[in-house]
PDB file with SEQRES, HELIX, SHEET and CRYST1 records, atoms N, CA, C and O in Angstrom:
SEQRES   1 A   86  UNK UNK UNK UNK UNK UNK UNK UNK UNK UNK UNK UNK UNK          
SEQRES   2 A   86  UNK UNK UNK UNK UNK UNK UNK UNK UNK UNK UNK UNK UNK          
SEQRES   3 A   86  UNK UNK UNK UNK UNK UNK UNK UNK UNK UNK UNK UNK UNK          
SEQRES   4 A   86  UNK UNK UNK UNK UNK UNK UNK UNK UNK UNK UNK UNK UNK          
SEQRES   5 A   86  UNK UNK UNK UNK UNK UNK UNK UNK UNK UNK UNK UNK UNK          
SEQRES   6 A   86  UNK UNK UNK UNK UNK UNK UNK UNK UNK UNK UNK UNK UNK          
SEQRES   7 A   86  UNK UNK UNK UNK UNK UNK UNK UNK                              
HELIX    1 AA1 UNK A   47  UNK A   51  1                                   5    
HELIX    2 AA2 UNK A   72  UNK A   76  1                                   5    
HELIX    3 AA3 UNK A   78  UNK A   80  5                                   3    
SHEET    1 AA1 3 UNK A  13  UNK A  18  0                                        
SHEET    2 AA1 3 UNK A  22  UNK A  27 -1                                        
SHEET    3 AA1 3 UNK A  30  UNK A  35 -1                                        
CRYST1    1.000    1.000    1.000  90.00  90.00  90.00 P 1           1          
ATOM      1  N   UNK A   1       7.975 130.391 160.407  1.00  0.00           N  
ATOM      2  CA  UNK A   1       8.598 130.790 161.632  1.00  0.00           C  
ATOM      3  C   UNK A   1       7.759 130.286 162.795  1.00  0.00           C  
ATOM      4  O   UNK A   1       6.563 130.546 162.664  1.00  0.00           O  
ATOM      5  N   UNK A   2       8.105 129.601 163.949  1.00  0.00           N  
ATOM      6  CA  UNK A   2       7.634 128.655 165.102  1.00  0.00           C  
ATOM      7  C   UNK A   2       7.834 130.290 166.157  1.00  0.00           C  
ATOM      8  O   UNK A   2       8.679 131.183 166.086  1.00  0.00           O  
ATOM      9  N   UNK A   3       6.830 130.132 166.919  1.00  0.00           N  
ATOM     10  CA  UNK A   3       7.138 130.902 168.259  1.00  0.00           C  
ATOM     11  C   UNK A   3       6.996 130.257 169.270  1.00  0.00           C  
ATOM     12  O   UNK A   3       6.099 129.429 169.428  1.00  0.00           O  
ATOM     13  N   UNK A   4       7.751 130.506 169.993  1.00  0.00           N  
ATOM     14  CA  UNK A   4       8.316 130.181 171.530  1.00  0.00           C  
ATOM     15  C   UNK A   4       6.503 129.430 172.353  1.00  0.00           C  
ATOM     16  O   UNK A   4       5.501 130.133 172.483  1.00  0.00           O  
ATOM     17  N   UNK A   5       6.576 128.084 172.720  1.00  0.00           N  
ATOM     18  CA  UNK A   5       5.422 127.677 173.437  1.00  0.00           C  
ATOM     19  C   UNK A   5       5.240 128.497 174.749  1.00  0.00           C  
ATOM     20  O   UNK A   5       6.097 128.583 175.629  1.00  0.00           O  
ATOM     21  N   UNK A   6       3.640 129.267 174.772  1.00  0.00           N  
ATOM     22  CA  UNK A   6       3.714 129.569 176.149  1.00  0.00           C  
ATOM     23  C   UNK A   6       4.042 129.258 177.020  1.00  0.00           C  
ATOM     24  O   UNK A   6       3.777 128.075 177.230  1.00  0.00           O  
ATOM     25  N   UNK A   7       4.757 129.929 178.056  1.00  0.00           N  
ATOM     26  CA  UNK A   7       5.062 129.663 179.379  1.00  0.00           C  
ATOM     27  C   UNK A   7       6.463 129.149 179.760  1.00  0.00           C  
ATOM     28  O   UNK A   7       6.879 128.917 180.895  1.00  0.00           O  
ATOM     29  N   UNK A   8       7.172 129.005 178.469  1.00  0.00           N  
ATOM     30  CA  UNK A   8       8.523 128.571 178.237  1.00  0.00           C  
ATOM     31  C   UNK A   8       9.106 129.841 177.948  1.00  0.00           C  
ATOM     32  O   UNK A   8       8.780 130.607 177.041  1.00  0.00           O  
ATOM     33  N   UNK A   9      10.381 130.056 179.172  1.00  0.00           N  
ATOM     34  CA  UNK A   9      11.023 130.916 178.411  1.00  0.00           C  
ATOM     35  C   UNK A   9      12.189 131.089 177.224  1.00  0.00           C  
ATOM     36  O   UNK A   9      13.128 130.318 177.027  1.00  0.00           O  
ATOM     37  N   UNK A  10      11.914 132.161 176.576  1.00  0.00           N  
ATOM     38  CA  UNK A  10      13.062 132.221 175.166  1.00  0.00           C  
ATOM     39  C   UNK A  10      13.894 132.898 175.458  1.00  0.00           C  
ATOM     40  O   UNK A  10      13.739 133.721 176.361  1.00  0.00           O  
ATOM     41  N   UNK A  11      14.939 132.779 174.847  1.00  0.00           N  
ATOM     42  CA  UNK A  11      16.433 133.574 175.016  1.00  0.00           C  
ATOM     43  C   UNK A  11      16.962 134.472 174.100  1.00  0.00           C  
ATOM     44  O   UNK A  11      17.726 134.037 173.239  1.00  0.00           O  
ATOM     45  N   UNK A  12      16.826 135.055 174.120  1.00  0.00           N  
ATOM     46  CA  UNK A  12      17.781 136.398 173.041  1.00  0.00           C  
ATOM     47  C   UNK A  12      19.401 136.827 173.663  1.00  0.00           C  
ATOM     48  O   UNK A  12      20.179 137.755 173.440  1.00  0.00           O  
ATOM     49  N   UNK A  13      19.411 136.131 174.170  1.00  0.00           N  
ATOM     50  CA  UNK A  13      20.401 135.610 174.663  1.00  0.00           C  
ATOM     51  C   UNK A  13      21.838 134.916 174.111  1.00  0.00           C  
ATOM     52  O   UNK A  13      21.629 133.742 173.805  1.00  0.00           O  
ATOM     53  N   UNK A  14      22.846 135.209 173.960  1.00  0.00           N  
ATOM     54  CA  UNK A  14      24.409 133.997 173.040  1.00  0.00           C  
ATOM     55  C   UNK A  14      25.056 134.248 173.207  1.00  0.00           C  
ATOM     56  O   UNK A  14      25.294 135.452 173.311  1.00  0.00           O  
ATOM     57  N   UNK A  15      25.904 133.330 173.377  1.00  0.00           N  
ATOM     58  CA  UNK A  15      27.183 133.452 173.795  1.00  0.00           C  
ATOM     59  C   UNK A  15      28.411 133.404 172.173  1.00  0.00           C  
ATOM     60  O   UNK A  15      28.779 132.496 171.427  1.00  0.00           O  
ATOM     61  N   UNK A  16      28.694 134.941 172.249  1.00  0.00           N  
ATOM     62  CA  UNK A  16      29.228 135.231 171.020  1.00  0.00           C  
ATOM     63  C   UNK A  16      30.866 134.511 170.972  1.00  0.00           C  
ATOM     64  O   UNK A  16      31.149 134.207 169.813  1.00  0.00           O  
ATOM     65  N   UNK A  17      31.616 134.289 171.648  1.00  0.00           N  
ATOM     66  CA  UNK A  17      32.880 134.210 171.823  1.00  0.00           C  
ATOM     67  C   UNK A  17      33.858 133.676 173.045  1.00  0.00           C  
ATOM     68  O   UNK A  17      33.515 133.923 174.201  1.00  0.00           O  
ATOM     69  N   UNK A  18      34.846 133.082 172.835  1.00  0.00           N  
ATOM     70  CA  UNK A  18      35.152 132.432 173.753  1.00  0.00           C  
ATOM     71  C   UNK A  18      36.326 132.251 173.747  1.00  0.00           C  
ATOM     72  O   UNK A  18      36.792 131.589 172.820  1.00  0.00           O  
ATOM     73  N   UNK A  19      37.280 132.822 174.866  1.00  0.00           N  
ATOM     74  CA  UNK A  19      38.609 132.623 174.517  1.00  0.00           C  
ATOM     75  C   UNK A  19      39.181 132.507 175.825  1.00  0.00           C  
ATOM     76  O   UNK A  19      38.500 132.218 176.809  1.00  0.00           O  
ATOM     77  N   UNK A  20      40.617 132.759 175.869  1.00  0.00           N  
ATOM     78  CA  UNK A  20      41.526 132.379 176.955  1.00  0.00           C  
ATOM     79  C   UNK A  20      41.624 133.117 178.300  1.00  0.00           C  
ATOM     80  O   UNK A  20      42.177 132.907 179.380  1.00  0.00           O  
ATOM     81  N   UNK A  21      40.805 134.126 177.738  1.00  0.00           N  
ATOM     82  CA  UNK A  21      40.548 135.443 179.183  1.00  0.00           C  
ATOM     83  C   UNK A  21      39.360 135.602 179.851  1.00  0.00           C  
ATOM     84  O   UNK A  21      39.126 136.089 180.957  1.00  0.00           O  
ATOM     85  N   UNK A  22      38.402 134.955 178.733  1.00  0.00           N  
ATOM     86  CA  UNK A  22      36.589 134.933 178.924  1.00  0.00           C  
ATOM     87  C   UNK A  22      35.813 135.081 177.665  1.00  0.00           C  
ATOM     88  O   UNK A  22      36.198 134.805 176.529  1.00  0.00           O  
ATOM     89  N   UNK A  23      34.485 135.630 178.091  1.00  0.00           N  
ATOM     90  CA  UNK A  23      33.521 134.942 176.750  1.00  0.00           C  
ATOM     91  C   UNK A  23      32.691 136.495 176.916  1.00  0.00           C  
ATOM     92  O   UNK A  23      32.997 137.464 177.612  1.00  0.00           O  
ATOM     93  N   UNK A  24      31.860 136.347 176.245  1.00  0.00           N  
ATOM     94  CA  UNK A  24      31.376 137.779 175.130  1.00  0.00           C  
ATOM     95  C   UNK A  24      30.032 137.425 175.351  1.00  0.00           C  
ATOM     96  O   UNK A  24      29.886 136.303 174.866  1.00  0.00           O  
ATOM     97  N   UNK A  25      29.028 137.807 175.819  1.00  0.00           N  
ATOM     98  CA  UNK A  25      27.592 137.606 175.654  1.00  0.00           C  
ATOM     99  C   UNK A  25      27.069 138.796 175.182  1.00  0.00           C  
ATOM    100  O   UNK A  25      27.376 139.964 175.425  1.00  0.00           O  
ATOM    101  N   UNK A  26      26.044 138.198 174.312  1.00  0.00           N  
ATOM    102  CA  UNK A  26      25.043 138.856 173.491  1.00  0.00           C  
ATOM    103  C   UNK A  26      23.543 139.306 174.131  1.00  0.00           C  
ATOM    104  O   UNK A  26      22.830 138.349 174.434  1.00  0.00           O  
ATOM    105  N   UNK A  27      23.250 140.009 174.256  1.00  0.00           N  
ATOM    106  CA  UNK A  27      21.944 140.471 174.819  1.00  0.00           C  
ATOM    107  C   UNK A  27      21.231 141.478 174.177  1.00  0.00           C  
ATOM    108  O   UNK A  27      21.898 142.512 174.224  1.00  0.00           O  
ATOM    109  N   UNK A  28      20.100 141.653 173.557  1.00  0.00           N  
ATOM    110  CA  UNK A  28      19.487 143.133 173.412  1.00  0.00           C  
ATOM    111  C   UNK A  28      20.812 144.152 172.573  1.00  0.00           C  
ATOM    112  O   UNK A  28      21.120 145.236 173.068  1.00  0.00           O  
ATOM    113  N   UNK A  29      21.289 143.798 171.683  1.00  0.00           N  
ATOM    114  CA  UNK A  29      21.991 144.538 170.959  1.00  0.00           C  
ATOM    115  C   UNK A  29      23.043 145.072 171.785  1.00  0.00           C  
ATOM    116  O   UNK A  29      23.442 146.190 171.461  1.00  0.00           O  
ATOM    117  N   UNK A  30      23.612 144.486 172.840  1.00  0.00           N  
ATOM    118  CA  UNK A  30      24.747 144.593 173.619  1.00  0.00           C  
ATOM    119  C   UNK A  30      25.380 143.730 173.883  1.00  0.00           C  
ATOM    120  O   UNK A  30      24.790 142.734 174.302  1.00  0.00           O  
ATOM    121  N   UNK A  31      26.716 143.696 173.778  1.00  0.00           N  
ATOM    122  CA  UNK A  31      27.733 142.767 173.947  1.00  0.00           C  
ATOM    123  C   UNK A  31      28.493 142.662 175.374  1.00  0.00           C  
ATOM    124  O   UNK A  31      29.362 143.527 175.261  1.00  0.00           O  
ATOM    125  N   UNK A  32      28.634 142.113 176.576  1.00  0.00           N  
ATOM    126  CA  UNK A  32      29.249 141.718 177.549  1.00  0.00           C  
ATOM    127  C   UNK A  32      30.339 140.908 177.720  1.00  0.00           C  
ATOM    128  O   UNK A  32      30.397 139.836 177.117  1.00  0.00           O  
ATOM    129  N   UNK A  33      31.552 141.404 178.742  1.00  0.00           N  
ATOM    130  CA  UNK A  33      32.359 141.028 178.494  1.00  0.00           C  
ATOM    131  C   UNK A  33      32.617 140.189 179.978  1.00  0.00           C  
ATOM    132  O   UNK A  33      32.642 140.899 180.983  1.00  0.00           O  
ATOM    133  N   UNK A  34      32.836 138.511 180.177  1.00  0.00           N  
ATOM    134  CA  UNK A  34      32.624 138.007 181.145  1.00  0.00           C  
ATOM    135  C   UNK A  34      34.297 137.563 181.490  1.00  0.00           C  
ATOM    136  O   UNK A  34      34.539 136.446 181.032  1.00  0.00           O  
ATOM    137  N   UNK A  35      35.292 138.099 182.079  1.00  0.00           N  
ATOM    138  CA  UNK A  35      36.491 137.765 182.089  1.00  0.00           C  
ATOM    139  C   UNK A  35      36.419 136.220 183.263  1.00  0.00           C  
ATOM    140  O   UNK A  35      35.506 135.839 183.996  1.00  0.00           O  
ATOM    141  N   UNK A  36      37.872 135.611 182.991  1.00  0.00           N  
ATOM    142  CA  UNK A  36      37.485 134.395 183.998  1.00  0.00           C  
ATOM    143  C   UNK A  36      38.086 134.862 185.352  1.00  0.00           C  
ATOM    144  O   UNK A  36      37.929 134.290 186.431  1.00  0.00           O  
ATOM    145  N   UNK A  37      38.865 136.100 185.100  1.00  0.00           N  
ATOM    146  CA  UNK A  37      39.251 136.277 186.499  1.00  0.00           C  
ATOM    147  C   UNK A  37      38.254 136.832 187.599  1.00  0.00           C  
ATOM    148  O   UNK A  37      38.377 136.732 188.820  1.00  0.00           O  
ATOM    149  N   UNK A  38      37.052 137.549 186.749  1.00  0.00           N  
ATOM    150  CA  UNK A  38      35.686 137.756 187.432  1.00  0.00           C  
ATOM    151  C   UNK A  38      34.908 136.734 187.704  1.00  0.00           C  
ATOM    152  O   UNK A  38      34.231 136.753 188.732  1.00  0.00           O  
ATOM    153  N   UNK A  39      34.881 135.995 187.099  1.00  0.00           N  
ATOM    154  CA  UNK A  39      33.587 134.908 186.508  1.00  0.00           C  
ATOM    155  C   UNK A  39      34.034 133.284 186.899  1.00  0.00           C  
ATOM    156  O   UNK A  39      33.630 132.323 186.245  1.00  0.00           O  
ATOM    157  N   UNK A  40      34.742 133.197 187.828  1.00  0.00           N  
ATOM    158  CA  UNK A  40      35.433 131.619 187.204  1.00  0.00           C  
ATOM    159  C   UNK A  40      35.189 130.172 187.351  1.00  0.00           C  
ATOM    160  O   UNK A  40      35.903 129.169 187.367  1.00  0.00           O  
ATOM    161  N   UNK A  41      33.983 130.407 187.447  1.00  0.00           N  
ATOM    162  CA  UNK A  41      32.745 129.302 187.009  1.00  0.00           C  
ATOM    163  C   UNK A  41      32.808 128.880 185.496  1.00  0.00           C  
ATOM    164  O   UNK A  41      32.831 127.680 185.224  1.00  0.00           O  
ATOM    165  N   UNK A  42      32.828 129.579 184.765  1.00  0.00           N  
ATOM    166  CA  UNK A  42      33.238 129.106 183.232  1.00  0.00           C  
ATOM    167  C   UNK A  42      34.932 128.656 182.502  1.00  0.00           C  
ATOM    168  O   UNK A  42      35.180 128.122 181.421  1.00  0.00           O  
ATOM    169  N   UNK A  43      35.950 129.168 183.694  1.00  0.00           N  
ATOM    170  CA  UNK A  43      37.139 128.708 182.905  1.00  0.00           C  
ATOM    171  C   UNK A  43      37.410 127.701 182.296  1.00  0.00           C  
ATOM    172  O   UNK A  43      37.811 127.651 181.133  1.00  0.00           O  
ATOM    173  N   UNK A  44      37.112 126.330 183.412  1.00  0.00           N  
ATOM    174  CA  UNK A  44      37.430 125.293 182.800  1.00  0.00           C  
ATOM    175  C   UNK A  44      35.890 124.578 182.673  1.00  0.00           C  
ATOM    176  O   UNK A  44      35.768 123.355 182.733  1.00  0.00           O  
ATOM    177  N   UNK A  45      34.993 125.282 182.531  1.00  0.00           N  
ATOM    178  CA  UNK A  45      33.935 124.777 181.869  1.00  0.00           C  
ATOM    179  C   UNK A  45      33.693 124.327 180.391  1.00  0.00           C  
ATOM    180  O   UNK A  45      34.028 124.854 179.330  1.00  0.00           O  
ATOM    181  N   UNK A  46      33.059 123.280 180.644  1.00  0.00           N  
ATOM    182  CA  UNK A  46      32.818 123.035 178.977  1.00  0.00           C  
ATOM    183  C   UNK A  46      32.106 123.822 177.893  1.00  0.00           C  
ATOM    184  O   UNK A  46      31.003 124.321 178.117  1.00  0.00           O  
ATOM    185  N   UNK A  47      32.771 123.952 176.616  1.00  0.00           N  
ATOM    186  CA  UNK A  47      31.817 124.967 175.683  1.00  0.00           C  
ATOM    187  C   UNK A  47      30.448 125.044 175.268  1.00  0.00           C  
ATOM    188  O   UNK A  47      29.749 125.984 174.889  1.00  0.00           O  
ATOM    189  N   UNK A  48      30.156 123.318 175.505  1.00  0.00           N  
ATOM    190  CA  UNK A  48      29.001 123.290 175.420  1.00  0.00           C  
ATOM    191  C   UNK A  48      27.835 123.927 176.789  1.00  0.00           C  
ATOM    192  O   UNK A  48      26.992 124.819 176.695  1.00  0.00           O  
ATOM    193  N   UNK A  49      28.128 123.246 177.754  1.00  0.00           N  
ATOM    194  CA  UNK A  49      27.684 124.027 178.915  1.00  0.00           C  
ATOM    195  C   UNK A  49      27.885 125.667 179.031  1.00  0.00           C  
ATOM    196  O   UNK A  49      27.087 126.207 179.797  1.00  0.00           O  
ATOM    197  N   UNK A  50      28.793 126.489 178.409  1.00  0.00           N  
ATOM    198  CA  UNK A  50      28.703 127.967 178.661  1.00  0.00           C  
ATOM    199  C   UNK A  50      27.573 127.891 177.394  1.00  0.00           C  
ATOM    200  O   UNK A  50      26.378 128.066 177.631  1.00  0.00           O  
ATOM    201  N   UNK A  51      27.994 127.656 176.244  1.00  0.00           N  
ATOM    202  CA  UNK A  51      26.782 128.204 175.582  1.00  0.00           C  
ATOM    203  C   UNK A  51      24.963 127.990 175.554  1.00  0.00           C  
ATOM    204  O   UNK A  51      24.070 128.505 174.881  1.00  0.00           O  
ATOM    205  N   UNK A  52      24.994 126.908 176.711  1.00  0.00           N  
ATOM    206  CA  UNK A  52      23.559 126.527 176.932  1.00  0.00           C  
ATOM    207  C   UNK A  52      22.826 127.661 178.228  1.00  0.00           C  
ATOM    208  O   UNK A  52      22.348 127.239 179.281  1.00  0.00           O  
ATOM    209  N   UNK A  53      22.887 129.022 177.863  1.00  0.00           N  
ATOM    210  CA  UNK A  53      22.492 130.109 178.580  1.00  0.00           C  
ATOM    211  C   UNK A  53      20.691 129.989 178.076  1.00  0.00           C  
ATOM    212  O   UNK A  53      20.216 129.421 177.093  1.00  0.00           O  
ATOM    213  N   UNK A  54      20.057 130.692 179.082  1.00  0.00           N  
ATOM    214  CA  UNK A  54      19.030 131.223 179.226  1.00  0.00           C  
ATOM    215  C   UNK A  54      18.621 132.743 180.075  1.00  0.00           C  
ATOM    216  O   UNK A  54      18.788 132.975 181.272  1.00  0.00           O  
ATOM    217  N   UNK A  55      18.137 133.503 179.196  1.00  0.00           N  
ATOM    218  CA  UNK A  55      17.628 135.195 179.914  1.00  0.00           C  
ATOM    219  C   UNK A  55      16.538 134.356 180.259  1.00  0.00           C  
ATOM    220  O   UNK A  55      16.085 133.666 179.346  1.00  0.00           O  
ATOM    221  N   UNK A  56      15.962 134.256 181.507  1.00  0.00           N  
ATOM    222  CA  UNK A  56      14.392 134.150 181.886  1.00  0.00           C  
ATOM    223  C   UNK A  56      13.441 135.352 182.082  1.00  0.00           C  
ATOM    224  O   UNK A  56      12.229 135.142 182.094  1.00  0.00           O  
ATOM    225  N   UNK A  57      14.006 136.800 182.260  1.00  0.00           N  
ATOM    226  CA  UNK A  57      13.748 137.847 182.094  1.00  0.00           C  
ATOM    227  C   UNK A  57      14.658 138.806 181.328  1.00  0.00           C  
ATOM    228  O   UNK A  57      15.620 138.366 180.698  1.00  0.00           O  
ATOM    229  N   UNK A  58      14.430 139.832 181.362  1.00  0.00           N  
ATOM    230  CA  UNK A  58      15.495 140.946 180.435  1.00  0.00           C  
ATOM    231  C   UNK A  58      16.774 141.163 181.651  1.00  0.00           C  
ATOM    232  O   UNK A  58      16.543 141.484 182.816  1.00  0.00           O  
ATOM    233  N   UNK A  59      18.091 140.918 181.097  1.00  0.00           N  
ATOM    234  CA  UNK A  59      18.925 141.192 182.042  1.00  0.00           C  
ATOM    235  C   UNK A  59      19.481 140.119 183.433  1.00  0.00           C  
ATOM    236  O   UNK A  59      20.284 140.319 184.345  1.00  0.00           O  
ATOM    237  N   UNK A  60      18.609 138.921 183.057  1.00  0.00           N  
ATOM    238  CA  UNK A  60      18.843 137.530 183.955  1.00  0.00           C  
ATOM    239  C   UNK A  60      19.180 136.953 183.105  1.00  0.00           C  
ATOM    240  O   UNK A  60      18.609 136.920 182.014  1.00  0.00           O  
ATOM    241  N   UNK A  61      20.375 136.253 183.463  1.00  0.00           N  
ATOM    242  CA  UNK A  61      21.064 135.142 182.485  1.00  0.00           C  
ATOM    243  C   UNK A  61      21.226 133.682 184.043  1.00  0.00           C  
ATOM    244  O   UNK A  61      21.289 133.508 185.260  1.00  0.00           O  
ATOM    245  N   UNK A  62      21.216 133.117 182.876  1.00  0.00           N  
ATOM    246  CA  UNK A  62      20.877 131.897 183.635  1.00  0.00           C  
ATOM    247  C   UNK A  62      21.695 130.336 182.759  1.00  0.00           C  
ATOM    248  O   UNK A  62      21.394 130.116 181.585  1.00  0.00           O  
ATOM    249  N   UNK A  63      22.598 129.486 183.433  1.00  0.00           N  
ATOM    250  CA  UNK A  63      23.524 129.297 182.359  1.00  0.00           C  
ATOM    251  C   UNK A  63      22.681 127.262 183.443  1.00  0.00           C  
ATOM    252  O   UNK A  63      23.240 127.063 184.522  1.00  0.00           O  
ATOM    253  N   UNK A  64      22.007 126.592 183.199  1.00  0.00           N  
ATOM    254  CA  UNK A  64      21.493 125.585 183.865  1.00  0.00           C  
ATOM    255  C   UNK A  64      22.166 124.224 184.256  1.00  0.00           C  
ATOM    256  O   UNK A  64      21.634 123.335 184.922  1.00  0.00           O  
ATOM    257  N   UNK A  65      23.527 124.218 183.685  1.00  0.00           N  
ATOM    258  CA  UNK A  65      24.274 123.085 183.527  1.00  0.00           C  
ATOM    259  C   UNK A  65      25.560 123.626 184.240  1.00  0.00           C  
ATOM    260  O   UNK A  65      26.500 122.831 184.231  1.00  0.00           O  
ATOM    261  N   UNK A  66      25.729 124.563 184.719  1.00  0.00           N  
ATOM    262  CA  UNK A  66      26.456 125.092 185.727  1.00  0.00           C  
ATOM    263  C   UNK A  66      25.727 125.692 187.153  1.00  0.00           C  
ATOM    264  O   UNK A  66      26.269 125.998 188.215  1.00  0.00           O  
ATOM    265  N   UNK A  67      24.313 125.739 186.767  1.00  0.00           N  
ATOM    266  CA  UNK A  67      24.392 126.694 188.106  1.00  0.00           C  
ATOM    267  C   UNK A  67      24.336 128.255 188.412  1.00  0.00           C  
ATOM    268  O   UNK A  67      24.048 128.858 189.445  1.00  0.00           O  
ATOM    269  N   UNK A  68      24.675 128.650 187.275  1.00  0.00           N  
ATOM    270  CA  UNK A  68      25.182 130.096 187.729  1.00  0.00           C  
ATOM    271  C   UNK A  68      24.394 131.409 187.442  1.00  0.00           C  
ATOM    272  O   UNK A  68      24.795 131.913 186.392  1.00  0.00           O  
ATOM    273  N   UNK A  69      23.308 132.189 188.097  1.00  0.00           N  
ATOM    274  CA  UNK A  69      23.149 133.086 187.691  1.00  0.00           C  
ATOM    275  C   UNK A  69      23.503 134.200 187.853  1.00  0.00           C  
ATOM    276  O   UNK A  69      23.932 134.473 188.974  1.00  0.00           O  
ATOM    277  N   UNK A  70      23.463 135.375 186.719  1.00  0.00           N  
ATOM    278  CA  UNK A  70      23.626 136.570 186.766  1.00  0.00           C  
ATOM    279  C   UNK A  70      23.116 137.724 186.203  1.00  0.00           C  
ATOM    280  O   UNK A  70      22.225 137.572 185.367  1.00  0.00           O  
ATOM    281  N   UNK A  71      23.475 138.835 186.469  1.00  0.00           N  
ATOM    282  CA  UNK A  71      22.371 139.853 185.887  1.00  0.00           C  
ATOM    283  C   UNK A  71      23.474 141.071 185.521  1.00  0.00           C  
ATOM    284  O   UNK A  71      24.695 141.176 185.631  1.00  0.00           O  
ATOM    285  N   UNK A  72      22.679 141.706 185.158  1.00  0.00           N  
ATOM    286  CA  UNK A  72      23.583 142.689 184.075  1.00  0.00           C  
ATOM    287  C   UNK A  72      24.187 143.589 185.162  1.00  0.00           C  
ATOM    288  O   UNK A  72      25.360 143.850 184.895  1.00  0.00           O  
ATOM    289  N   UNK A  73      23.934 143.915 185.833  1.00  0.00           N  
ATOM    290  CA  UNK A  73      24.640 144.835 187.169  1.00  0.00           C  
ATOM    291  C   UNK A  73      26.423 144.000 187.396  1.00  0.00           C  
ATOM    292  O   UNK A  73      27.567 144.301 187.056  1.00  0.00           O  
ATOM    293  N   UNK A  74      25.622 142.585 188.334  1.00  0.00           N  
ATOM    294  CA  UNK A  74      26.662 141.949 188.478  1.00  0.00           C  
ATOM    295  C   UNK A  74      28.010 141.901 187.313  1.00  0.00           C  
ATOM    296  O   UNK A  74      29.185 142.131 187.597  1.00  0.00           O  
ATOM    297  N   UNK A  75      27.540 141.586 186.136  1.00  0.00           N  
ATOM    298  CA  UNK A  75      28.613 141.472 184.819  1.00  0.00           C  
ATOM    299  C   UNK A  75      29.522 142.627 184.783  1.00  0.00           C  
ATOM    300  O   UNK A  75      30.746 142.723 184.684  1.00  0.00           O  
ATOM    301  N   UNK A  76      28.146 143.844 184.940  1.00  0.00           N  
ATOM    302  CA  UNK A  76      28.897 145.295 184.493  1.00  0.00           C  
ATOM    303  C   UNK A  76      29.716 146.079 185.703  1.00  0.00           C  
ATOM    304  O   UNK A  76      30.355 147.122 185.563  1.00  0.00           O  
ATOM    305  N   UNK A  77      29.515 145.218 187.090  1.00  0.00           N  
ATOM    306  CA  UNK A  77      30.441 145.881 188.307  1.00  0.00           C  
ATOM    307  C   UNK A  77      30.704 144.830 189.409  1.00  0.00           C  
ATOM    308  O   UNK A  77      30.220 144.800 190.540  1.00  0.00           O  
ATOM    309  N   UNK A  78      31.835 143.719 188.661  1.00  0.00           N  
ATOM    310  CA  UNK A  78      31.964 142.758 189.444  1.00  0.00           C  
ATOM    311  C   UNK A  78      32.502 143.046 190.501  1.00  0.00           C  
ATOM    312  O   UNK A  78      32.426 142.075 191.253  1.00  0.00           O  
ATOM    313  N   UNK A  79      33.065 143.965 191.006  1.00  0.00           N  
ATOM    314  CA  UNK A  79      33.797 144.417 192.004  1.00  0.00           C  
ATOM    315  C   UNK A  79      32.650 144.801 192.978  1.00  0.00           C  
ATOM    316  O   UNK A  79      33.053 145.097 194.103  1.00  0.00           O  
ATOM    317  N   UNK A  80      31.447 144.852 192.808  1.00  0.00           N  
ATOM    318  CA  UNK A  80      30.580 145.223 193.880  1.00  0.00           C  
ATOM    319  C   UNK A  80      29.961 144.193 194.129  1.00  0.00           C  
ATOM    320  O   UNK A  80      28.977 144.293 194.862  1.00  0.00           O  
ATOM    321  N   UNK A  81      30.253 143.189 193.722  1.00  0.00           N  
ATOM    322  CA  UNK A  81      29.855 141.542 194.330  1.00  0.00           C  
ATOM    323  C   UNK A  81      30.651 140.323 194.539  1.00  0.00           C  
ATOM    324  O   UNK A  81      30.640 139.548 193.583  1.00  0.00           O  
ATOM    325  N   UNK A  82      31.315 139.984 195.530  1.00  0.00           N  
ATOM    326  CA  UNK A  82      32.243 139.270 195.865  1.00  0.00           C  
ATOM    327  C   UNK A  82      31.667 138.208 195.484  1.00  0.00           C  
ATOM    328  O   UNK A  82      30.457 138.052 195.319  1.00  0.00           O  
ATOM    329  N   UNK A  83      32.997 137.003 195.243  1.00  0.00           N  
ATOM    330  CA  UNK A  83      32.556 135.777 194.898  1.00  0.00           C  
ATOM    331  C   UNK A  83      31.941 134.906 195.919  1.00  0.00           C  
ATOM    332  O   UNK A  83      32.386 134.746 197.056  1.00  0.00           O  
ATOM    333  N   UNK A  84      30.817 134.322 195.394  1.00  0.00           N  
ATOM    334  CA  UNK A  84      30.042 133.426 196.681  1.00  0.00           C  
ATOM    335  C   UNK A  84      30.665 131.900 196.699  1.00  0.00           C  
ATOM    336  O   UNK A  84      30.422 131.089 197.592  1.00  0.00           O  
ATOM    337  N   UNK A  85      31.674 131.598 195.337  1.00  0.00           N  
ATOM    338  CA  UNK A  85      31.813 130.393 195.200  1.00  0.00           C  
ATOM    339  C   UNK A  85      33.617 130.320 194.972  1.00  0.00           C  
ATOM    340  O   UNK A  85      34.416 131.257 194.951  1.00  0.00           O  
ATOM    341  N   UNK A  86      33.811 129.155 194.851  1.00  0.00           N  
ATOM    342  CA  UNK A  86      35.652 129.043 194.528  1.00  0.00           C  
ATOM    343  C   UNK A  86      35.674 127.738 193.850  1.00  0.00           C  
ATOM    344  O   UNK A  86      36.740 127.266 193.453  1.00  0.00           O  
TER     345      UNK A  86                                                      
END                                                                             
């Protein structure tokens, strides 16, 4: 078993699922549910690009080939953060 080179961060982090409404992330034994009508930076994103996520801390997701970060607040009460982008 290899561990993570210092100073690089690791991800516990995945993107479990992916379908026509949105995608499912994995975190810390919790599952998130990212709809595209919240989120819609990923609709017509490529699969490969949603699944190339990074947590850089617990609860920061960080997706690098889009751009987009977010944190578990934002996911869990999109309605208390308007979209910054279109």
């Amino acid at each position: 078993m290899n561990s993570p080179v210092h100073g690089i961060p690791s991800s516990g982090a995945e993107i479990t699922n992916i379908s026509s409404h949105g995608l499912w992330l994995l975190s810390n034994d919790h599952e998130y549910f990212l709809s595209y009508e919240d989120f819609p930076w990923f609709k017509d994103a490529p699969v490969g690009k949603i699944l190339n996520i990074q947590e850089p801390s617990p609860g920061h997701f960080y997706w690098p080939d889009l751009d987009v970060d977010l944190g578990v607040d934002t996911i869990e009460h999109p309605e208390r953060y308007p979209l910054q982008a279109k």
